[in-house]
N, C-alpha and C positions, 0 to 999 in steps of 0.2 A: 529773531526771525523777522523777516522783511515784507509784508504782506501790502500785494498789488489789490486793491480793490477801485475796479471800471466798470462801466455801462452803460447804456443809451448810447452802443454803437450805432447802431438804426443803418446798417451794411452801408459803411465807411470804410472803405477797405484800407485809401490811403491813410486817414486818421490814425487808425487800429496800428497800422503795420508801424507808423513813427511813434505810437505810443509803447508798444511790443518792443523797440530798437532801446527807449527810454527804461524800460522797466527791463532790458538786462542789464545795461550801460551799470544802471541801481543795484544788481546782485538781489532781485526780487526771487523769492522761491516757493512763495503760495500765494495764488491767484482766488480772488473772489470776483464774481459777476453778478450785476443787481438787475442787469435783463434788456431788456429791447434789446436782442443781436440785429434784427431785421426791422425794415422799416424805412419810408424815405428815401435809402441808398438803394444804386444799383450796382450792389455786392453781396447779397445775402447770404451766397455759398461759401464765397469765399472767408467773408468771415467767421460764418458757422465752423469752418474746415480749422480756422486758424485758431479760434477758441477750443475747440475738443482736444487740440494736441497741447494745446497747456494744461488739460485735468483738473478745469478750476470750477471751483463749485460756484456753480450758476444758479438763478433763479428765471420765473416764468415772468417775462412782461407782457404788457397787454397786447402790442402789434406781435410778439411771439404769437400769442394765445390766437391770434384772430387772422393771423398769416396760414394755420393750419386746420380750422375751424371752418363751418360753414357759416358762422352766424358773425355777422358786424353790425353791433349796437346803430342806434339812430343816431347817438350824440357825436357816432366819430364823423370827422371834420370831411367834404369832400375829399381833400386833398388828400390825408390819411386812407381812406376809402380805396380811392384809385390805386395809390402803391398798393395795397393791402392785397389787392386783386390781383395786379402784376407780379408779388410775390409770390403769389400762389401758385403761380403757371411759373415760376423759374426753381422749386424747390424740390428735389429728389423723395423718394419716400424715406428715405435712411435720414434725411435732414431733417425732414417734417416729424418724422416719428420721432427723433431725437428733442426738437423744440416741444411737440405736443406731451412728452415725460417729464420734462422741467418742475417740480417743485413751486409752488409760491414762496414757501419761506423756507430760509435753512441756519438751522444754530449750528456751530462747528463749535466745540470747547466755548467760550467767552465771548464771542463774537457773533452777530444773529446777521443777516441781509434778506433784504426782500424789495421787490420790485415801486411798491404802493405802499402801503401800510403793513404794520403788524395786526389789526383788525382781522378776526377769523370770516367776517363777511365783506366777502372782494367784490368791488364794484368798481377797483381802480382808483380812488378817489386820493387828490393829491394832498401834498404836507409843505405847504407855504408859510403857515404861520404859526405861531406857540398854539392855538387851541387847537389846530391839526394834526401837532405832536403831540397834544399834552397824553392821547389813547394809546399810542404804541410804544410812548417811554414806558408807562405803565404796564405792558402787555410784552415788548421785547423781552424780560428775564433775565437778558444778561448786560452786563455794564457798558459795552460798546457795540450798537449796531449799525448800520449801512443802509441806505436804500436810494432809489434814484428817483426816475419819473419826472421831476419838474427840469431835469438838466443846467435847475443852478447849483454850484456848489455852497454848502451851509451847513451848519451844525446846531443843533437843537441839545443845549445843557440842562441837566436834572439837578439840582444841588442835593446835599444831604435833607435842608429841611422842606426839599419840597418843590421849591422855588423851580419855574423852566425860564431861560431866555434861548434867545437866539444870538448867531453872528457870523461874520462872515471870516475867514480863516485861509493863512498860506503855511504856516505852522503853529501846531496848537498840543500842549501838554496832555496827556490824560491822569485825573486823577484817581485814583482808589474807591474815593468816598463820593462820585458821579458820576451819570447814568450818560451816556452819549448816540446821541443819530445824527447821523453823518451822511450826507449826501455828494458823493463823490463829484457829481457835476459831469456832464457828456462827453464821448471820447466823440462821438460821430456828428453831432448836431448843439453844438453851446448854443445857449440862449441866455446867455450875463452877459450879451455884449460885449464879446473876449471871441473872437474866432480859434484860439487855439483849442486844442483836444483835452480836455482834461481826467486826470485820475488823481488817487491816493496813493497815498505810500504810510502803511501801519508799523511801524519800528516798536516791536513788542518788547523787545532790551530797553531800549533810550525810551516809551511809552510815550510815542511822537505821532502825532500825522503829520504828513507833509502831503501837502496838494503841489502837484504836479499841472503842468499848463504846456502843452506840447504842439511849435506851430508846422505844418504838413500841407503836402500838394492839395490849395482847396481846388487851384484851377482845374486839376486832373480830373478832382470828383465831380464840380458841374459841372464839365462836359461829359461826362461819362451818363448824369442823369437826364441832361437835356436830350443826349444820342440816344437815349432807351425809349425817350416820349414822356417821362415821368412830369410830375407839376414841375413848371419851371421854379415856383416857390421856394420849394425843396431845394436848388439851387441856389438861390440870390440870396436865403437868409445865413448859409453858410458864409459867407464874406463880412459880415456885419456881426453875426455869436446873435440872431433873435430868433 
């Protein structure tokens, strides 16, 4: 089985759709999502529309969480802020209710994703470095999980004796006797200084990931968020992957 695991669309619609075009091209036939649909982009419906009709088990990110909520923490960034609000006023109730039922975490057989952490108290807090993963290797339960949020792609290894490192990865082995968090890296918003879109591909036969790096109309999408009003930010760091 061929397993797409994407996230931190952040409503890219053109991203998504070149990434979607990539992962049938692949013969992908089960979809995982580690969150942020909405955010940033001015597409949030439409991507909302285009992930439900794949059936892929998703989880809740934080600009989900906060696009259909009343409340937005202090610490989130202006910039965040402002979309956050503009989201608000562009999302259906049928959409909204759908992001507000989201899950944080979800195990499917072998395989765990989650937005943030494996931590059963969410505060959002990110997984940059070995002592950031070293909780939720510990706490995922199963041998290969998923998560997004910092929209770099990287891999956090558990060896048998114990041991975590990290590294960076375009195809990478899985073994038996280690524990893996995987961070697919942004389909809507990179920030590795890589403007392309990027996802996974889990080949559960061959027991492969392969990162995927897919490049898409940025033009289309900053003008599309300059034309809405949105931070111009949001725009300009799309051309550069910060």
């Amino acid at each position: 089985m061929r397993t797409a695991v994407f996230g931190d669309i952040h409503a890219n619609i053109e991203a998504f759709d070149a990434v979607l075009a990539d992962m049938k091209q692949n013969e992908v036939t089960r979809f995982l999502c580690t969150g942020d649909v909405v955010g940033y982009g001015a597409d949030p419906s439409a991507c909302i529309r285009r992930l439900r009709t794949l059936n892929a088990l998703t989880v809740k990110g934080n600009h989900d969480e906060y696009s259909v909520g009343n409340f937005i923490p202090a610490n989130v960034t202006p910039i965040a802020r402002e979309t956050i609000l503009w989201t608000r006023n562009r999302l259906t109730a049928s959409e909204s209710n759908w992001l507000e039922r989201l899950p944080m975490i979800l195990r499917d057989g072998e395989t765990g994703i989650a937005h943030s952490t494996f931590e059963p108290a969410q505060d959002w807090p990110y997984i940059f470095t070995i002592q950031d993963a070293g909780p939720s290797l510990r706490l995922q339960s199963v041998p290969l999980a998923f998560f997004g949020h910092t929209h770099q792609p990287v891999v956090f290894i558990q060896t048998p004796t114990g041991l975590i490192f990290q590294k960076r990865f375009t195809r990478m082995r899985i073994k038996n006797d280690c524990r893996y968090l995987i961070n697919p890296g942004s389909v809507g918003q990179p920030r590795d200084r890589n403007s392309r879109a990027a996802y996974v591909i889990y080949d559960s036969v061959q027991q492969e990931v392969i990162l995927r790096r897919i490049a898409y109309n940025i033009e289309s999408t900053v003008e599309k968020i300059i034309k809405n009003g949105l931070p111009a930010f949001s725009a300009r760091r799309l051309t550069d992957g910060i």
